[in-house]
C-alpha positions as CSV (number, residue, x, y, z in Angstrom):
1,X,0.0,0.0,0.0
2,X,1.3,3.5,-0.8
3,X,2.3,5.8,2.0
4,X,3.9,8.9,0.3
5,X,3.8,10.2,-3.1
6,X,7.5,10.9,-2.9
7,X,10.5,9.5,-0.8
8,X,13.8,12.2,-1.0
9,X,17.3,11.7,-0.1
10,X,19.7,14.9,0.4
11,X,21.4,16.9,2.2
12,X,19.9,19.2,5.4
13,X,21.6,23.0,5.0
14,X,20.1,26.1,6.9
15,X,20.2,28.8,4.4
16,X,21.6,32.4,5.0
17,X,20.6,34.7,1.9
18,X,22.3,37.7,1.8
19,X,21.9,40.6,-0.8
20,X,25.3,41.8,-2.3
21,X,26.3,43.1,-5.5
22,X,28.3,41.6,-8.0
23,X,31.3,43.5,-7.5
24,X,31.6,42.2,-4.0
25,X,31.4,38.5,-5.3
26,X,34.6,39.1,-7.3
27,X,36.0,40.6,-4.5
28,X,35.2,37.7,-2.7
29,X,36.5,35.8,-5.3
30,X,33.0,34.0,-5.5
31,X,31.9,32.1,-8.7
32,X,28.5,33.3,-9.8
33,X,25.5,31.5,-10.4
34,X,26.7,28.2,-8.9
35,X,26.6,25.8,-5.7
36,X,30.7,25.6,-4.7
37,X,31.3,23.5,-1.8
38,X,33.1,24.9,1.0
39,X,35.1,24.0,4.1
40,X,33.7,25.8,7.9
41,X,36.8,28.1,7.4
42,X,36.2,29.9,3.9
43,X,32.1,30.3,5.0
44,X,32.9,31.8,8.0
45,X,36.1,34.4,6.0
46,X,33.1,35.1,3.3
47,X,30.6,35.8,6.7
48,X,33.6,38.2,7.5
49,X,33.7,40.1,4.3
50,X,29.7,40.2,5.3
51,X,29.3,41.6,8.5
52,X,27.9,45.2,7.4
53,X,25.2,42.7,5.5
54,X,24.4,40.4,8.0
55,X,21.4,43.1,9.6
56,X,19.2,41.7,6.9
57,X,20.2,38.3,6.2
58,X,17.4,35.6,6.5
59,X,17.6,32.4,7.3
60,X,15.4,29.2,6.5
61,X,15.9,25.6,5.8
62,X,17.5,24.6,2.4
63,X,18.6,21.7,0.7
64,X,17.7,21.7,-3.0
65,X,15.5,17.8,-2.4
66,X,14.5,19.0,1.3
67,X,13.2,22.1,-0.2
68,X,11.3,19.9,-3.1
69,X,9.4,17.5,-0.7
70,X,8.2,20.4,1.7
71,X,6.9,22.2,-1.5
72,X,5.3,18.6,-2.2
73,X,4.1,18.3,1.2
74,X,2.3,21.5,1.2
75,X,0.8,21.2,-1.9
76,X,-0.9,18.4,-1.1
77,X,0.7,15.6,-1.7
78,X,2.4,12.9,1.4
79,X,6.5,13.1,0.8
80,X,9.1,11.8,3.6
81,X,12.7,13.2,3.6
82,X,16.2,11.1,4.4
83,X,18.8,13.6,5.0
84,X,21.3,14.4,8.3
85,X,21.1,17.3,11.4
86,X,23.0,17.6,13.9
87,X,21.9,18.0,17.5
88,X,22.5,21.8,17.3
89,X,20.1,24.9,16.7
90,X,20.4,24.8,13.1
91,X,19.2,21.2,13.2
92,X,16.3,22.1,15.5
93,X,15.2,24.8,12.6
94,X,15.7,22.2,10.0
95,X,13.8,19.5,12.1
96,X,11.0,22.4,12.7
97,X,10.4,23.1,9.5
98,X,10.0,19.8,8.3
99,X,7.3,19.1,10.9
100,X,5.8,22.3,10.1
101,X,5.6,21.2,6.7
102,X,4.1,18.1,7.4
103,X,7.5,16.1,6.0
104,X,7.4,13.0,7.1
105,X,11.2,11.9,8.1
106,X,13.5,9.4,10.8
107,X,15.6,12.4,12.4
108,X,14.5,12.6,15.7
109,X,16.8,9.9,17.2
110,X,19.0,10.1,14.9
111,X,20.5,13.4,15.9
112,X,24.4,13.4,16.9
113,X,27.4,15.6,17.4
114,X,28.7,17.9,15.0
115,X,27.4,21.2,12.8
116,X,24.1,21.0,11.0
117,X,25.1,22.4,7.1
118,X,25.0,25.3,5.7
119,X,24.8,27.6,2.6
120,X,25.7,31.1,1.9
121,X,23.4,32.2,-0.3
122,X,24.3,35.3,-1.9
123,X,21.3,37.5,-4.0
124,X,22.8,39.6,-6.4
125,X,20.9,42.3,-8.3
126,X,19.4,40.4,-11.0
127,X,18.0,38.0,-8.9
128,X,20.9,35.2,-9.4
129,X,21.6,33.1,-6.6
130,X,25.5,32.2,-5.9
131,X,26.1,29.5,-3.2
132,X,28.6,28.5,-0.7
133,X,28.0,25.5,1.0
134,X,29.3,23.6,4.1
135,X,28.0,20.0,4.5
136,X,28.6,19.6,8.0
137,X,27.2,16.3,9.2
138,X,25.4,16.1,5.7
139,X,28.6,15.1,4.1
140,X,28.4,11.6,6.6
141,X,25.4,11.3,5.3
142,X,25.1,7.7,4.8
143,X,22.5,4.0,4.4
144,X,22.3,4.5,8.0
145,X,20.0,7.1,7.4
146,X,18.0,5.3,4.4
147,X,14.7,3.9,5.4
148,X,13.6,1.0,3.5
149,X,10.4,0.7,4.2
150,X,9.2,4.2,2.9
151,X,10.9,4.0,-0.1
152,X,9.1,0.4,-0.6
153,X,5.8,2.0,0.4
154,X,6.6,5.6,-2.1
155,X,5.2,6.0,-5.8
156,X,8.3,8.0,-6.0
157,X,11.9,8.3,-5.1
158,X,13.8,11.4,-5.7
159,X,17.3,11.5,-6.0
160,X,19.6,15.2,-5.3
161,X,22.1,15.2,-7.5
162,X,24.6,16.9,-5.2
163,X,25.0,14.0,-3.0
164,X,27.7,12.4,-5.9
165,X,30.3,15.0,-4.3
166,X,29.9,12.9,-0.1
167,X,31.1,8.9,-1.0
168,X,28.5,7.9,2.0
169,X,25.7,10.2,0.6
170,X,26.8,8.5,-3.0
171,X,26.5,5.1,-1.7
172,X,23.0,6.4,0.0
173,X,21.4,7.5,-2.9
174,X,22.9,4.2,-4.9
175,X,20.8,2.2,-2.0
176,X,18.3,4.1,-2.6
177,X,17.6,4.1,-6.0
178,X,18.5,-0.2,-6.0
179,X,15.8,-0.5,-3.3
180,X,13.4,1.1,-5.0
181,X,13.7,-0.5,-8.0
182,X,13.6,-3.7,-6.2
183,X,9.8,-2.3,-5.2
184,X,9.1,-1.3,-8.3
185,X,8.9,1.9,-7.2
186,X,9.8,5.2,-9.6
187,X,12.8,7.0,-9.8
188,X,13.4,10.6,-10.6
189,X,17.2,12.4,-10.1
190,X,17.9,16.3,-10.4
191,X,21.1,16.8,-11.7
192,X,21.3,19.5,-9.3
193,X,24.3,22.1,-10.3
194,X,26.6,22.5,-13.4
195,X,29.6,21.1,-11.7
196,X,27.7,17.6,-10.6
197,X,28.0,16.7,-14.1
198,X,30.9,18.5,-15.1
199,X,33.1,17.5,-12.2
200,X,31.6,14.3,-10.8
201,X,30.6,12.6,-14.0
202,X,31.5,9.6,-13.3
203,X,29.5,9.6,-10.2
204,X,26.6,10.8,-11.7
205,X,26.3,8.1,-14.4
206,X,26.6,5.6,-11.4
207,X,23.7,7.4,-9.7
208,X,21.8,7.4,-13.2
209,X,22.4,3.5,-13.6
210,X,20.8,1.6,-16.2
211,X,18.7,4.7,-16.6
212,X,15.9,6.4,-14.7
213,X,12.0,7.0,-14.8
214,X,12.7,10.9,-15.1
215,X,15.6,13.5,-15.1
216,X,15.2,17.3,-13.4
217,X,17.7,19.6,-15.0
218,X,17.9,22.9,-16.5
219,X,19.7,23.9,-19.4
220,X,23.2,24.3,-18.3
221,X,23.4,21.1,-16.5
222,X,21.4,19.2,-20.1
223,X,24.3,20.9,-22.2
224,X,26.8,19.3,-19.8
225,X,25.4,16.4,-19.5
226,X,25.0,15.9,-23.5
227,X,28.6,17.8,-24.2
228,X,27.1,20.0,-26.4
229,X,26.1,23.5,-26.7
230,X,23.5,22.0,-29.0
231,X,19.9,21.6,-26.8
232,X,18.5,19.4,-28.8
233,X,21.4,17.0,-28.9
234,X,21.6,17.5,-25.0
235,X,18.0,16.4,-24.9
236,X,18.6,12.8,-26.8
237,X,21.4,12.1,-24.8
238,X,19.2,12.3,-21.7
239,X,16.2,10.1,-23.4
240,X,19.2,7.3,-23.5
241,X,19.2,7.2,-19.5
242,X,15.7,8.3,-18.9
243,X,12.3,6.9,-20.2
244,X,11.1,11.0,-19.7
245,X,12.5,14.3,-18.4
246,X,12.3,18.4,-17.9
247,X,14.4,20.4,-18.5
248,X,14.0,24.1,-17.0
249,X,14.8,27.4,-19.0
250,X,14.7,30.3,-16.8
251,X,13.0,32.8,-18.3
252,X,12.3,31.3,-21.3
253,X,10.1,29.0,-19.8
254,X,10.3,24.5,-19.7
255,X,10.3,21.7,-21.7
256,X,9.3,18.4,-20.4
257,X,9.3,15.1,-22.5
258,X,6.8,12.2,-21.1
259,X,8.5,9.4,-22.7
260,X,6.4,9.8,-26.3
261,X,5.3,13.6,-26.4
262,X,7.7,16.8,-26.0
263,X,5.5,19.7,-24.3
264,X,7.4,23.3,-24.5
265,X,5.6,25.4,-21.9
266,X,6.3,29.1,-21.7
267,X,7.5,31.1,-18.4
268,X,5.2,33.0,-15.7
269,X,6.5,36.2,-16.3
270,X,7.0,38.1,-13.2
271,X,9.6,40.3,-11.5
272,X,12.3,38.3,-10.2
273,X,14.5,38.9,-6.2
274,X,15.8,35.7,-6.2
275,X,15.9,32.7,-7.2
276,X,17.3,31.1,-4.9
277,X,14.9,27.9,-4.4
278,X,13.4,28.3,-7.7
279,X,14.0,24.7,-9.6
280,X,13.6,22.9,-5.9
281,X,10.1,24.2,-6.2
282,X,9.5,23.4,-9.8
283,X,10.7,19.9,-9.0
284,X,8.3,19.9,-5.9
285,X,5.0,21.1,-7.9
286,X,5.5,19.2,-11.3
287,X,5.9,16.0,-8.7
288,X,2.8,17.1,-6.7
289,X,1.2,17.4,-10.2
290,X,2.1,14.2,-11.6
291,X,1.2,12.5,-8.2
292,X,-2.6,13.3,-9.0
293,X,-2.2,12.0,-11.9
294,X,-1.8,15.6,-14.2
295,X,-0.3,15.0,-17.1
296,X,3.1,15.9,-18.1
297,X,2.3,19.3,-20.1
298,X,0.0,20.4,-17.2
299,X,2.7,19.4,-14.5
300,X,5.2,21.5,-16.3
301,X,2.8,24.7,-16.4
302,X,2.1,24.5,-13.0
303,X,5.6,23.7,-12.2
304,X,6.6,26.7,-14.0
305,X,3.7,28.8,-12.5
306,X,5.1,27.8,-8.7
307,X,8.8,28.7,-9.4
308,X,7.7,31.6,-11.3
309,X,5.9,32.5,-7.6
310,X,8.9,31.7,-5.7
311,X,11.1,34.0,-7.1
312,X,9.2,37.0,-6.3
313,X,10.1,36.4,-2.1
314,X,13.5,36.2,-0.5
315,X,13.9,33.0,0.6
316,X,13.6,29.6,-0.8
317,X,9.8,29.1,-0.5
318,X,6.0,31.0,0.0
319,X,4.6,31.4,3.0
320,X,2.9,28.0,4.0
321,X,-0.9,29.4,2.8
322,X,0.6,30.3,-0.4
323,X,0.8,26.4,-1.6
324,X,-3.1,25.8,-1.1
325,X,-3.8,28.7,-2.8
326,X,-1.4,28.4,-5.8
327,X,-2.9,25.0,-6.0
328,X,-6.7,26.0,-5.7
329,X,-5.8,28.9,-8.5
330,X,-4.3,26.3,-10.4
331,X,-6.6,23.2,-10.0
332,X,-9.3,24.4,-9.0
333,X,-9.1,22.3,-5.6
């Protein structure tokens, strides 16, 4: 009997967004536009370049699959989260927000020593989102912290691309993903970030295996992926490791292919503040949407509508009575 809609495995990070300007990411010698792993020394040097910022920095749980499920969650649909907090104040926000969300997950005696992760998210101007992140205890992430029985009891299983950078969190998602299958259960994997594909390749294609039920990428990580600058080409050299996929195109909208039919869906136009969050929540509402059974055209618009929502905040979701509504705009329900 199904339980959840969707069963996630990533990693936990407490986000800081801060608003800069792109002059003071190159003087932070800070790559734009990307997620760059970091060690506890270089965040807290950049949180030093910072300070006069820090007044309005907000803070919120992150983690680009975390983020997905609780946008799952509050949508409608039942979604449980396998990731790793420490037993610190970031990992009671993390924990908090999860509940709050109505996440189902295995955290609570789980908890050890440690620092809960965390990512510097820095908001430039044009609404781009450049990231600094330090795993903490999410880089131990490991089977220990896979639960079986959801995934068996899941119509889904999600897979964060970013995990192919820990080698427990790699072995994790590779348990995942077998167990599922075992259960004939569906699998779906975000490629995450640029630099999974780029500079964990051969990680990635483990992850992929013998190919997946659906791929989440947008268009710079489909041109890396395909080694092309060609989207097209990028796009049949996903179809040979998934049955379907989407990719995301910013502004210029999606495209999402269902296994037999391509549906090119155009943006929500709106003015962007960040976007920071935006392709976790279009993974979270086109999952919601296929979950009641929508098909793959009318997942994507919605998926695009949500992100296009999203970006209009600071932080990396709406308010919790902005789901329901989006849906009942949406849906009708």
């Amino acid at each position: 009997m199904t339980q959840y809609s969707v069963y996630a495995i990533g990693a936990a990070l407490v986000d800081t967004e801060i608003q800069v300007n792109d002059s003071e990411l190159v003087a932070m010698a800070v790559e734009k536009g990307v997620m760059t792993l970091v060690d506890e020394g270089r965040q807290a040097e950049l949180m030093g370049h910072l300070q006069g910022h820090l007044v309005g920095a907000s803070h919120a749980s992150g983690g680009s699959a975390g983020n997905s499920m609780i946008a799952t969650a509050l949508f409608g649909a039942p979604t449980f989260m396998s990731c790793k907090v420490a037993d610190d104040a970031d990992g009671d926000i993390y924990l908090a927000d999860l509940e709050a969300s109505g996440v189902a997950h295995s955290l609570t005696d789980k908890r050890g020593s440690g620092t809960t992760g965390k990512c510097l998210v820095l908001i430039t101007p044009d609404a781009e989102r450049s990231m600094n992140t330090f795993l903490g205890v999410s880089e131990t992430l490991s089977t220990a912290e896979v639960d079986d029985q959801a995934i068996a009891t899941s119509d889904w299983v999600y897979l964060e691309g970013y995990l192919v950078t820990s080698p427990t969190g790699h072995d994790a998602a590779l348990h995942t993903r077998q167990v599922a299958e075992a259960n004939n259960v569906k699998t779906a994997i975000s490629f995450s970030d640029p630099g999974m594909v780029m500079y964990f390749r051969d990680n990635m294609e483990q992850l992929v295996g013998d190919g997946v039920d659906l791929v989440f990428c947008n268009e710079a990580e489909a041109l890396e992926w395909g080694n092309t600058d060609r989207l097209d080409v990028a796009m049949e050299a996903i179809k040979k490791v998934a049955k379907s996929f989407v990719v995301t195109l910013g502004a210029k909208g999606a495209i999402a292919f269902d296994g037999s039919q391509l549906f090119e869906v155009d943006a929500h136009t709106v003015d962007a503040l960040n976007t920071n969050g935006a392709g976790d929540m279009f993974a979270g509402a086109f999952l919601y949407a296929i979950s009641r059974g929508e098909d793959y055209g009318r997942a994507a618009e919605f998926a695009v509508r949500a992100a296009g929502e999203v970006v209009k905040y600071f932080g990396p979701r709406l308010q919790a009575e902005g789901y329901p509504a989006l849906r009942r705009e949406f849906f009708g329900d």
